[in-house]
C-alpha positions in Angstrom: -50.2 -146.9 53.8 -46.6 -147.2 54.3 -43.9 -148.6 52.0 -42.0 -150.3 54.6 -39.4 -153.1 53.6 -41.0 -156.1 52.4 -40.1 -158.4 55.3 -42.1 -156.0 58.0 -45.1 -156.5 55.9 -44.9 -160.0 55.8 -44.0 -159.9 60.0 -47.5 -158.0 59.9 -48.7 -160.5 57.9 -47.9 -163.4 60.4 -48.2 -161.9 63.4 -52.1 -160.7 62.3 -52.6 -164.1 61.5 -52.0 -165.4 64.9 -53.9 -163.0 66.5 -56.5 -164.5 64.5 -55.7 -167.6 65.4 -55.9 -167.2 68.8 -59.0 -165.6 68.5 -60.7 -168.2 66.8 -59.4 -170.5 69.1 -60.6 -168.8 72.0 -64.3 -169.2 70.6 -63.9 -172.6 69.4 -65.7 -174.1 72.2 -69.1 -172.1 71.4 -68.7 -171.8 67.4 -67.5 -175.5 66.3 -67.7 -175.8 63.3 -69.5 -172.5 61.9 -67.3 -170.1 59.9 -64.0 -172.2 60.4 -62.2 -169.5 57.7 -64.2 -166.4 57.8 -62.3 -164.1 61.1 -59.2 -164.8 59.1 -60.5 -162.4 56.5 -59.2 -159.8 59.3 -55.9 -161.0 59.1 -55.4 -161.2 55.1 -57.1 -157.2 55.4 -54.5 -155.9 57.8 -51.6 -157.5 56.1 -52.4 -156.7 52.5 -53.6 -153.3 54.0 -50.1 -152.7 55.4 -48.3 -153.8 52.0 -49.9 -154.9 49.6 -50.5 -158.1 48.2 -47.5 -160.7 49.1 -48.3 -160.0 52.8 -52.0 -160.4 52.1 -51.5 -163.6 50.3 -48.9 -165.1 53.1 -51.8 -163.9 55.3 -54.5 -165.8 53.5 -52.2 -169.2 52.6 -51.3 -169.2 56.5 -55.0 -168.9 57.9 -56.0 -170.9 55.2 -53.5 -174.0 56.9 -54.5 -173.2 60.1 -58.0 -173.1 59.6 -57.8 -176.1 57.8 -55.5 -177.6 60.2 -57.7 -176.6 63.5 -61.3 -175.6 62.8 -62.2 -178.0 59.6 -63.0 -181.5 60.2 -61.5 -184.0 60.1 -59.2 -181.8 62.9 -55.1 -182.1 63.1 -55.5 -182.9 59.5 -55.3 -180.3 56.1 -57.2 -183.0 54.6 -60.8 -181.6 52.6 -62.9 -184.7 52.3 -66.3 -183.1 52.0 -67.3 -180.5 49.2 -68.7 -178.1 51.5 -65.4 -177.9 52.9 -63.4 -177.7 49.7 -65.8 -174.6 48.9 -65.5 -172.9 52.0 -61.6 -172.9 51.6 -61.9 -171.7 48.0 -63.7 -168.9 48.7 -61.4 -168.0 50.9 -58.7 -168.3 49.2 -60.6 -165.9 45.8 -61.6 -163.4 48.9 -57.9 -163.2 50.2 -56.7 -162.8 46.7 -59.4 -160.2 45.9 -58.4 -157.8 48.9 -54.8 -158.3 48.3 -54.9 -157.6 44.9 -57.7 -154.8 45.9 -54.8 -153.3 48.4 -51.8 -153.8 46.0 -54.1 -151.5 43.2 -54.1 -149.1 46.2 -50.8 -148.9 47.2 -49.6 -148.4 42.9 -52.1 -145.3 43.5 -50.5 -144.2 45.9 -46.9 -144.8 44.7 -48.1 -143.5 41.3 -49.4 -139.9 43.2 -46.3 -139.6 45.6 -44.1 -139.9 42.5 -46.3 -137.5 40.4 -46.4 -135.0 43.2 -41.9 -135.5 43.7 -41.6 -134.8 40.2 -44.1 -132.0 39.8 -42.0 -130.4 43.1 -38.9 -131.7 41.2 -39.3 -129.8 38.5 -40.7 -126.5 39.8 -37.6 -125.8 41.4 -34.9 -123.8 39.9 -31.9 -126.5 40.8 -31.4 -129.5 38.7 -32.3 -132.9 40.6 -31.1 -135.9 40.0 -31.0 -139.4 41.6 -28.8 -142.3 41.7 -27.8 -145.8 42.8 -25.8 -147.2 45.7 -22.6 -147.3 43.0 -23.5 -143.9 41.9 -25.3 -144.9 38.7 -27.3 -142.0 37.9 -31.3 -143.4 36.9 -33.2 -139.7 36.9 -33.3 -136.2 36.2 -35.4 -133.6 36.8 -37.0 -131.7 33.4 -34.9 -128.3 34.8 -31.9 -130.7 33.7 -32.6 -131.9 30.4 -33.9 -128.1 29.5 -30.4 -126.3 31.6 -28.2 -128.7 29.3 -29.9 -129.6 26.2 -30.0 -132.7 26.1 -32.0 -136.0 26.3 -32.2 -139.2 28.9 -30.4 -141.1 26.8 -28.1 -139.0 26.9 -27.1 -138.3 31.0 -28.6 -141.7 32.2 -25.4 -143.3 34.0 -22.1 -141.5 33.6 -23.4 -139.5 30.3 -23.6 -136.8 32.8 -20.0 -136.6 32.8 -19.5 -135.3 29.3 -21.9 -131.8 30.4 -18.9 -131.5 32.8 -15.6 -129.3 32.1 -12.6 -131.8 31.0 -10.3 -130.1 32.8 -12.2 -130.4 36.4 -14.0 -133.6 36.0 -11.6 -135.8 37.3 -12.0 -134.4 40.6 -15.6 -134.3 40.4 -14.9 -137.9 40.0 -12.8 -138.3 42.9 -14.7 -136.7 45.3 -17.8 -137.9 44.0 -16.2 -141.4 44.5 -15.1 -141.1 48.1 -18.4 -140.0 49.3 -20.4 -143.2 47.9 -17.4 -145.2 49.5 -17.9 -143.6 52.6 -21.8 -143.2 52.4 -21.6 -139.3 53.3 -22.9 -136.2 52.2 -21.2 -135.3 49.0 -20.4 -131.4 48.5 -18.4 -130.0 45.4 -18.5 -126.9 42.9 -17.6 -127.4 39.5 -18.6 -126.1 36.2 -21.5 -127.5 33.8 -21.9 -127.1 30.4 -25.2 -125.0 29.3 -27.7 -125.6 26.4 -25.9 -122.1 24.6 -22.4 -123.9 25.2 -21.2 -121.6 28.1 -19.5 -122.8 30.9 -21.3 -122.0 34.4 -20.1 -122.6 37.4 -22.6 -125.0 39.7 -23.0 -126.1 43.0 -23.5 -130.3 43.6 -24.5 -131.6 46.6 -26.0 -135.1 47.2 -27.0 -137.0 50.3 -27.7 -140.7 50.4 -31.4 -142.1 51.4 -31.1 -145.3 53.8 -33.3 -148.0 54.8 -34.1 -148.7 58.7 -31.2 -150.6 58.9 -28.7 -148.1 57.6 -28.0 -149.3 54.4 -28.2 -146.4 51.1 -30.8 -147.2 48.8 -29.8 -144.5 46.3 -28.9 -140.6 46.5 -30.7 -137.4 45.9 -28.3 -134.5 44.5 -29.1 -131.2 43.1 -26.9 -128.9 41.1 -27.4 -125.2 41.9 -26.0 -122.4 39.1 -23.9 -119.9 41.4 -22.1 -118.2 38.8 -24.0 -114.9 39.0 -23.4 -115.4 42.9 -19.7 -116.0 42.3 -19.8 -112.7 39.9 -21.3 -110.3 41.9 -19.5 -111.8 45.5 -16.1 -111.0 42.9 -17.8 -107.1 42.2 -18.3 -106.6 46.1 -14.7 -107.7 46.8 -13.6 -105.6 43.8 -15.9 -102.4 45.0 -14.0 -103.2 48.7 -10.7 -102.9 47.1 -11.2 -100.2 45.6 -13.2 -98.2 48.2 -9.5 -99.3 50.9 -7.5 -98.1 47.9 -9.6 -94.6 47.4 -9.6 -94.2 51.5 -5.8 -94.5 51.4 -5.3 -92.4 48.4 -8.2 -89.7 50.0 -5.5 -89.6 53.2 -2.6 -88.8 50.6 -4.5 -86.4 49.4 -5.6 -84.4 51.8 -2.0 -84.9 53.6 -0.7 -83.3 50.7 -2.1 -80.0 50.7 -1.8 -80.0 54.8 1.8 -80.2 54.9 3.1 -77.0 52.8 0.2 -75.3 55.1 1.7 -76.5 58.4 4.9 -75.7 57.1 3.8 -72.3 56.4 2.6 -72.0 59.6 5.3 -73.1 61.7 7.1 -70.7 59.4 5.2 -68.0 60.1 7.0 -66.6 63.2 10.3 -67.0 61.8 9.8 -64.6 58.7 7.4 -61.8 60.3 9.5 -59.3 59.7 9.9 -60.3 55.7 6.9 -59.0 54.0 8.1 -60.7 50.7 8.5 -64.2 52.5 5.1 -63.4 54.1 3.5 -62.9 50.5 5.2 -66.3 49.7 3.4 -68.3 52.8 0.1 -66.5 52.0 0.1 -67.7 48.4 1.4 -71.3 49.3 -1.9 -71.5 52.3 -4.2 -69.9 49.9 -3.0 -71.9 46.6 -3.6 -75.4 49.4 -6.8 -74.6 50.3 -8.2 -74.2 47.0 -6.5 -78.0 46.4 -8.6 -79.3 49.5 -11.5 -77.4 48.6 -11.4 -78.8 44.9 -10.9 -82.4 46.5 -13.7 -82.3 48.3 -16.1 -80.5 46.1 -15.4 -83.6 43.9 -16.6 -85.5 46.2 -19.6 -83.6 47.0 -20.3 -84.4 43.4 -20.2 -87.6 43.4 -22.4 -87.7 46.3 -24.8 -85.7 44.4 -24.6 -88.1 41.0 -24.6 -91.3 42.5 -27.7 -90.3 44.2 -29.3 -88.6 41.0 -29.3 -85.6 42.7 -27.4 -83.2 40.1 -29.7 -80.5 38.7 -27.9 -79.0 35.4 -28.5 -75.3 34.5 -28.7 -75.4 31.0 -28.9 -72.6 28.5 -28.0 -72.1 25.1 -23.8 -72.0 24.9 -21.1 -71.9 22.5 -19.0 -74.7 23.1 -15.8 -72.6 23.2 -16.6 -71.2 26.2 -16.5 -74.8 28.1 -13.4 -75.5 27.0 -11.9 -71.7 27.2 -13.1 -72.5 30.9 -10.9 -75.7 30.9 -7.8 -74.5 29.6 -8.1 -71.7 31.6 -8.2 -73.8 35.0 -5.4 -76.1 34.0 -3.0 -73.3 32.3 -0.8 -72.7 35.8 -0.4 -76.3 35.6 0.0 -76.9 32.1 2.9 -74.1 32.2 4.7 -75.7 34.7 5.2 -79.0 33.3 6.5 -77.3 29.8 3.7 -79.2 27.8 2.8 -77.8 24.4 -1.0 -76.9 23.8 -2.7 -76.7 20.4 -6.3 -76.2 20.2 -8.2 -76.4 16.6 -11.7 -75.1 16.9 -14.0 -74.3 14.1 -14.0 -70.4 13.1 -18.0 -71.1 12.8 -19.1 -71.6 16.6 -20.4 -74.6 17.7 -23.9 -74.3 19.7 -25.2 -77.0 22.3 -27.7 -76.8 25.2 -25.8 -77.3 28.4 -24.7 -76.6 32.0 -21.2 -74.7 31.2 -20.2 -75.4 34.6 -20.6 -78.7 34.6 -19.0 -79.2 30.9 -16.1 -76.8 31.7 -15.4 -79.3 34.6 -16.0 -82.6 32.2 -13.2 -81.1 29.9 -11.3 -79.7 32.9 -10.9 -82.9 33.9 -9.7 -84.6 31.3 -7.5 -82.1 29.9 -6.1 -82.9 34.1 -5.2 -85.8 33.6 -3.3 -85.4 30.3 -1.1 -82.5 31.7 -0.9 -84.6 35.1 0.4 -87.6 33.4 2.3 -86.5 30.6 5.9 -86.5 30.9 7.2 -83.0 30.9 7.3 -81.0 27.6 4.8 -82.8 26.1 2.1 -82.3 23.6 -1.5 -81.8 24.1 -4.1 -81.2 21.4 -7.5 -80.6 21.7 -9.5 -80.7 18.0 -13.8 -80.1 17.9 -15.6 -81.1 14.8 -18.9 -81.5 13.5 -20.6 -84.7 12.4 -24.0 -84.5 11.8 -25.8 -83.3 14.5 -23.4 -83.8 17.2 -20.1 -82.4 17.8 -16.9 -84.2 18.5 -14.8 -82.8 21.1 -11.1 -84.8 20.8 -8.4 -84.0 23.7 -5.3 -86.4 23.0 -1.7 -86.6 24.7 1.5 -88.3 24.1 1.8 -89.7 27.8 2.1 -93.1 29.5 -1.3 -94.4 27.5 -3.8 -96.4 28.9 -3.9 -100.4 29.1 -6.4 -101.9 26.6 -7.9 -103.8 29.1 -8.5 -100.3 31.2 -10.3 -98.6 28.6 -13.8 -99.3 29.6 -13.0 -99.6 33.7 -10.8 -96.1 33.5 -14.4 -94.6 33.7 -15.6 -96.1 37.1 -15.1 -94.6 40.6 -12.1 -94.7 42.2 -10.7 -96.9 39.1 -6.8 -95.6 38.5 -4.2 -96.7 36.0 -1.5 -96.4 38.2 -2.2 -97.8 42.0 1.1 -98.3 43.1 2.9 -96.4 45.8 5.4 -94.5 43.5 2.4 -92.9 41.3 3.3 -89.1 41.8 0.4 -88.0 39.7 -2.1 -88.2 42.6 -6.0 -88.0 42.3 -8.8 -89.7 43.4 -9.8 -91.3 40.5 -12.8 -89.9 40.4 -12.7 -86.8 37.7 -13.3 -89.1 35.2 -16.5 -90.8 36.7 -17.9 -87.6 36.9 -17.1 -86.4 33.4 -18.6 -89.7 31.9 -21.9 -88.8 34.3 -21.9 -84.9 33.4 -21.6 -85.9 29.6 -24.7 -88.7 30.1 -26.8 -85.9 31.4 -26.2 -83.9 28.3 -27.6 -86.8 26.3 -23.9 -87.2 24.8 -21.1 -89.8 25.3 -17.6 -90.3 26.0 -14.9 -92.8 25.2 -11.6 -93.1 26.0 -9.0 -95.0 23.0 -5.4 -95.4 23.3 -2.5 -98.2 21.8 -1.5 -99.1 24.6 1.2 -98.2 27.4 3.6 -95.8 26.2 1.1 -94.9 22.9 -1.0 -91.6 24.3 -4.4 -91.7 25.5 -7.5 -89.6 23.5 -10.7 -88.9 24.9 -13.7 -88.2 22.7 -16.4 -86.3 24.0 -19.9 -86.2 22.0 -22.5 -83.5 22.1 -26.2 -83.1 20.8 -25.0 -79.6 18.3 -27.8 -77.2 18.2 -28.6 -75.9 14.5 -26.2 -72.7 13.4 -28.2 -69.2 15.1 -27.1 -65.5 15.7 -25.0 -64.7 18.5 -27.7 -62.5 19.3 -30.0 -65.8 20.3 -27.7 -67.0 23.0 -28.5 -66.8 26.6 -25.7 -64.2 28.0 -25.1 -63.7 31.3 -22.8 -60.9 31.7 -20.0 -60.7 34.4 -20.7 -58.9 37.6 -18.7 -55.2 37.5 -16.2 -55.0 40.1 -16.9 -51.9 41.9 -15.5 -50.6 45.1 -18.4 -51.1 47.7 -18.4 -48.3 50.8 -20.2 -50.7 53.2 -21.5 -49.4 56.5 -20.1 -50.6 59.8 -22.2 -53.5 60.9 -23.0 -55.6 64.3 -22.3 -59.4 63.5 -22.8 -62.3 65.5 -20.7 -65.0 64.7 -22.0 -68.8 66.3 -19.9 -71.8 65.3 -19.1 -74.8 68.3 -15.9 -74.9 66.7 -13.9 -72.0 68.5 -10.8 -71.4 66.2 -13.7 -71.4 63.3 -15.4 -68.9 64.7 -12.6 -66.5 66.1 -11.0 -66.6 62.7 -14.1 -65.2 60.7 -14.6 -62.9 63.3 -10.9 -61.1 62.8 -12.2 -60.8 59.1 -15.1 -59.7 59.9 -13.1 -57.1 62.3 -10.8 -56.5 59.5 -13.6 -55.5 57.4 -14.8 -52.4 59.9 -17.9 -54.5 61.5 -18.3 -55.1 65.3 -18.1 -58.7 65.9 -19.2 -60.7 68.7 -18.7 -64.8 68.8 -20.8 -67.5 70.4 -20.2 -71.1 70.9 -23.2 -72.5 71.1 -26.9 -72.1 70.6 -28.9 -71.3 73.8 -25.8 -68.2 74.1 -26.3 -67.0 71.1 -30.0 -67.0 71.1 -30.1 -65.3 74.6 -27.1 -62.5 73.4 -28.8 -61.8 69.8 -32.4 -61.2 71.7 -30.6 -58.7 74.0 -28.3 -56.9 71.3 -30.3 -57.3 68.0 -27.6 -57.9 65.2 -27.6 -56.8 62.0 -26.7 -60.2 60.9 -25.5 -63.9 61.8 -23.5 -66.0 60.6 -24.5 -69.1 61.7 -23.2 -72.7 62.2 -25.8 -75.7 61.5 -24.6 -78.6 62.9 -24.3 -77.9 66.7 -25.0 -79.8 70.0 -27.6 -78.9 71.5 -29.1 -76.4 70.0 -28.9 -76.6 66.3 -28.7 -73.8 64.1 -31.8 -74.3 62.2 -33.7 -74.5 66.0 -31.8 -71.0 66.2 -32.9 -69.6 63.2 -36.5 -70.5 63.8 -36.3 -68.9 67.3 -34.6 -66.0 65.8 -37.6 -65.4 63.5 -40.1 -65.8 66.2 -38.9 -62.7 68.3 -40.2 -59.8 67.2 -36.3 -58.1 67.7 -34.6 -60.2 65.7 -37.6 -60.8 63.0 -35.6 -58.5 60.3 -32.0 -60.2 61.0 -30.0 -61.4 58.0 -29.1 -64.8 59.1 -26.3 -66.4 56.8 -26.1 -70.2 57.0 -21.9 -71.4 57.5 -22.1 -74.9 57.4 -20.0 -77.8 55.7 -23.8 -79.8 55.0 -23.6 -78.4 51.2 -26.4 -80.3 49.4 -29.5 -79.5 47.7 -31.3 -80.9 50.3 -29.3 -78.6 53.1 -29.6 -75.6 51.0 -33.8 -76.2 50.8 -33.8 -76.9 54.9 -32.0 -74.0 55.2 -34.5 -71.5 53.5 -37.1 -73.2 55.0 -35.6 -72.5 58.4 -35.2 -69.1 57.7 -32.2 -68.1 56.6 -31.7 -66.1 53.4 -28.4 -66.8 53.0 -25.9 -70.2 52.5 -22.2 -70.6 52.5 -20.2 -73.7 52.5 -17.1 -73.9 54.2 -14.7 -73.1 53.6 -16.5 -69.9 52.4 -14.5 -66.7 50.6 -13.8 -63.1 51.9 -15.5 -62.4 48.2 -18.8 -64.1 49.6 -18.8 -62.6 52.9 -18.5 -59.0 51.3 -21.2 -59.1 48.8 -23.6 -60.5 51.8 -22.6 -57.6 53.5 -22.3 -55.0 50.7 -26.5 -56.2 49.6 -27.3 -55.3 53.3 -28.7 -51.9 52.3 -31.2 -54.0 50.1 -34.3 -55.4 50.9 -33.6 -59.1 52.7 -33.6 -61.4 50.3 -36.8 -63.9 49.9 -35.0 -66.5 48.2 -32.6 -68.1 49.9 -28.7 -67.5 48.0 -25.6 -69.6 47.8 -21.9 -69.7 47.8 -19.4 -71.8 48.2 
């Protein structure tokens, strides 16, 4: 049963009706006079069928004249001069009424369902709907509406609407809202809408027009759509871009800086050979650079390792001096040479927590960084540790540039600086302080970061579980390795690494060292050499084409001459994960480059031990 414009129906109407007609008059010759009125009944069905009941009562005044007209004597007249006659049109007329009105009930059904079911779907939906007139006159709204804003119908129906819009941004609402029912197009337009709670949220409108068959708009049908949490996070994304092109650009700086005194160096190298003193110099300068590279990327590693919740601590039972006797000590070369003053005010009592005194050695490393980094020369740096209930308060404050008020909850997310600009000569990644904040969450502490204002200083307050007062005797002490001179016995080393000048170079300190020394580029070679000579040991490169060192190690293992080989993983890979596929490759040993001469010799020196079941690292 279609709702089709009114005049279709009655075309129906009509049109049924004459078919009728014709009908009848087809028969007329064989049924006279019987049932003058009674086919029509088909006629008044299929129009008050199609729409209801002003078609089906066209349909049953119409046959009513024309049966009265053609098939009811006297004929050619509408004249009803017996009372049989008069009856017979009567009851047709109460039948065509009945099934009209019968049909019309039907159709209200139906209306009633199909508007039922729109506003059940209506209001399931998270937009809020709304409809209008042809001049925009707005007649409904969705329950999602009234609940979004708070209010009532009386409230929105027409332009009340208008007053749940921003003041400042409704008057192009308006406009562009006006243009598209002039022009009788799609209507598209982001705005903000008050909610219930009295925030402003930012919504997308759109609205397209409903026409009847011969184009005309009958009303609209427009939903708003929240997007602020869309507009948010799309801001976060472009935010996290801009800051992932600023760390790539300062990550290039960075490890440009520490290349350049080496190449120097090198270049300088030939020129001074004969100068032991100058030689000392470039040695220190190469050395003192590659510890700068090695720290920048062991950062990070680090991070890799906490954004992925990867970080294990190694906790034990620690006086908290010895963190931050750790910290000062790493920043003390630097601290010197920038002329800064240092005062320290630590509790004679010690202060015990449970922690990783790596890992808080670097969180207070870090900080106490920045403040020498970014402190104007000769300046003053005071670090002060307190108790307060059961925690202790670790405060590390400066007299530098400060930190912008605005900076001092962002200053702790990744690659989030203070100073971005090309003239910063401060340098960093900005991340030492992401990593301190997620160091000091895995200790179950907290840190915050307070300052005036640019210009003002910057303090940094670190808080830490405190463990209850105990004996020194209760700690966990680990005493320092004696240094011993080691008398290591010559050894035969195969060195495999694809990258040549890699290779070469730890085989001249292997060589150095007394060991014969053989290198190999790739895997199958080194495989097919170490089967035929049996080393003593390999150092061995993972990531290889080809053949990769963990296929090598497994070989390695499986021939009975090179069962017993130490086999000392050299890779750059220097995750838990790497570490755990190394040992399970079979090697006992793993080094990350760039590895230490120190690391190489005690390898070398433990050679006259049993080989080790566990596998070790170094870095």
């Amino acid at each position: 049963m279609n709702r089709t414009p009114k005049r279709i129906g009655y075309v129906v109407a009509l049109v049924a009706t004459l078919l009728v007609w014709s009908f009848r008059m087809a028969l007329h010759g064989t049924l006279r006079d019987q049932a003058p009125l009674l086919p029509f009944v088909l006629a008044v069905m299929a129009a008050a069928w199609w729409d209801g009941f002003g078609p089906g009562l066209f349909a049953t005044v119409a046959s009513l004249l024309l049966g009265v007209f053609f098939f009811i004597s006297p004929p050619r007249s509408l004249e009803l001069d017996t009372l049989e006659s008069a009856m017979n049109a009567g009851i047709f007329v109460v039948i065509g009424v009945t099934i009209s009105s019968f049909c019309e009930a039907l159709h209200q059904a139906h209306r009633r369902d199909t508007e039922k079911q729109f506003q059940l779907l209506a209001d399931s939906v998270p937009q809020l709907v709304w409809m209008a007139r042809p001049d925009g006159h707005r007649f409904w709204f969705n329950q999602r509406w009234y609940e979004y804003t708070g209010s009532t119908p009386s409230e929105v129906i027409g332009s009340g609407w208008q007053n749940f819009h921003d003041p400042a941004e409704l008057t192009r609402v308006q406009d562009s809202w006006g243009k598209a029912l002039s022009a009788g197009r799609p209507w598209e337009e982001t705005f903000p809408l008050r909610r219930k709670d009295g925030q402003m949220r930012w919504h997308l409108g759109r609205a397209m027009p409903m026409r009847d068959d011969a184009g005309n708009v009958v009303c609209w049908f427009g939903t708003n759509t929240d997007i602020s949490d869309r507009i948010e996070i799309e801001q976060s994304l472009k935010d996290a871009d801009a800051r992932k092109d600023e760390f790539l650009a300062t990550l290039a700086h960075e490890l440009r800086n520490p290349l350049a005194p080496i190449s120097n160096a090198v270049q300088l190298w030939p020129f001074v050979a004969n100068q032991p003193a100058q030689l000392d110099k470039l040695r220190d300068v190469i050395a003192r650079q590659t510890q700068q590279m090695i720290r920048l990327i062991d950062d990070l590693m680090d991070v890799s390792r906490v954004t992925r919740g990867k970080t294990v601590l190694r906790q034990e039972t620690m006086e908290l001096r010895t963190a931050l006797d750790g910290a000062i000590e790493t920043i003390e070369p630097l601290l010197t040479a920038q002329g800064h003053q240092l005062s320290v005010d630590i509790p004679v009592e010690p202060i015990y927590v449970r922690g990783d005194v790596a890992r808080l050695t670097q969180v207070f490393a870090n900080i106490l960084n920045n403040a020498v980094k970014y402190t104007p020369a000769g300046g003053e740096i005071k670090i002060a540790v307190e108790r307060a209930g059961d925690q202790a308060i670790i405060r590390m404050r400066d007299n530098g540039p400060g930190i912008p008020v605005e900076m001092l909850q962002s200053i702790f997310e990744m690659f989030r600086q203070v100073d971005q600009t090309l003239s910063r000569s401060c340098g960093g990644l900005g991340i030492g302080l992401t990593l301190a904040r997620q160091f000091v969450n895995l200790h179950s502490g907290t840190i915050e970061a307070h300052s005036d204002g640019p210009g003002r200083g910057a303090e940094f307050v670190v808080r830490l579980p405190m463990l209850a007062a105990m004996s020194r005797l209760a700690l966990t002490v680990f005493p320092k390795p004696k240094i011993r001179a080691l008398q290591v016995r010559r050894r035969n080393i195969l060195v495999v690494d694809d990258l040549q000048e890699s290779a070469e170079t730890l085989a001249d300190l292997l060589r150095s060292l007394g060991h014969h020394v053989t290198t190999r580029y790739d895997g199958r070679s080194a495989l097919m050499w170490a089967e035929a000579n049996h080393p003593d040991v390999v150092f061995l490169d993972i990531a290889m084409p080809g053949m990769d060192g963990y296929d090598v190690a497994r070989r390695l293992h499986e021939h009975p001459e090179t069962a017993s080989t130490v086999l000392v993983a050299l890779t750059g890979y220097g995750q838990e994960e790497d570490r755990r596929r190394a040992g399970e490759a079979g090697f006992q040993h793993h080094l990350t480059k760039p590895t230490s001469q120190r690391a190489i010799e005690s390898i070398l020196a433990a050679l006259s031990e049993a080989p080790q079941q566990i596998l070790s690292a170094a870095v």
